[in-house]
N, C-alpha and C positions, 0 to 999 in steps of 0.2 A: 574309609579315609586312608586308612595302611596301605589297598593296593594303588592309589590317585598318586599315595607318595610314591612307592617302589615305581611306578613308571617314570615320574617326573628321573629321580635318582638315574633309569638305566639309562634313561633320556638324558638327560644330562652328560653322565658318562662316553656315550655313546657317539654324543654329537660333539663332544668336544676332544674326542678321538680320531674324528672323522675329520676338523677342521686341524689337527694337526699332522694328520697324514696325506690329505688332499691340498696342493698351493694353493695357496687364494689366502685370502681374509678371512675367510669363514661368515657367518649371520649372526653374532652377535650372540650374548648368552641364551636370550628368550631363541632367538632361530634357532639356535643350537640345540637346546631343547627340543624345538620344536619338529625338527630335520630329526633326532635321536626318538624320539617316540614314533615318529612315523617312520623313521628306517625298522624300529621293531615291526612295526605291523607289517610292512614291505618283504624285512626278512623272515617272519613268521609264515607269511604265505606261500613268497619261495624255499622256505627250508619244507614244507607241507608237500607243496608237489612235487619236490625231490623224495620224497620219502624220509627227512632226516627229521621229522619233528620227533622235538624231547623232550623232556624236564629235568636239566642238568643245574638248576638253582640259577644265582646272581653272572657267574662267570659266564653259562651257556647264553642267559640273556642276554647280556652286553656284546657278546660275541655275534650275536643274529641281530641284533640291533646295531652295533655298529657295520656288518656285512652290505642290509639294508639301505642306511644312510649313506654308506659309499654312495652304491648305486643311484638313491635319491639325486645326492648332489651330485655325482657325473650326472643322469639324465635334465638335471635341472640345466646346467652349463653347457649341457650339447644344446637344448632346444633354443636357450634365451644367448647362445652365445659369451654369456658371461665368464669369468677366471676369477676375477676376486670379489 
């Protein structure tokens, strides 16, 4: 149950950094979450075959999780055309 939370948390964090550094509207708190856990897995993968995977606690998380979600949401807004 503690690690369902900590992702929810980096998720959270993550995507609602991303919806304030990215223009648009953002998706809403559940999207935003939802964009912030999955830019972790995103960023987890790309930070892997860069060779920078770490365990630097809460900050390295949010930091590869919100890197991630960028890219999410640019690649979501190049394909659907969408801004906000």
């Amino acid at each position: 149950m503690h690690g369902i939370l900590w992702w929810i948390l980096v998720g959270l964090i993550a995507g609602w950094l991303t919806g304030k550094v990215m223009k648009g509207s953002g998706f809403g708190v559940l999207g935003d979450i939802v964009i912030g856990i999955l830019g972790a897995l995103a960023g987890g993968f790309i930070f892997g075959l860069l060779g920078l995977s770490g365990s630097g606690g809460l900050l390295y998380s949010i930091l590869v999780a919100f890197l991630g979600a960028v890219i999410l949401t640019w690649l979501f807004r190049l394909i659907t055309g969408r801004r906000s």
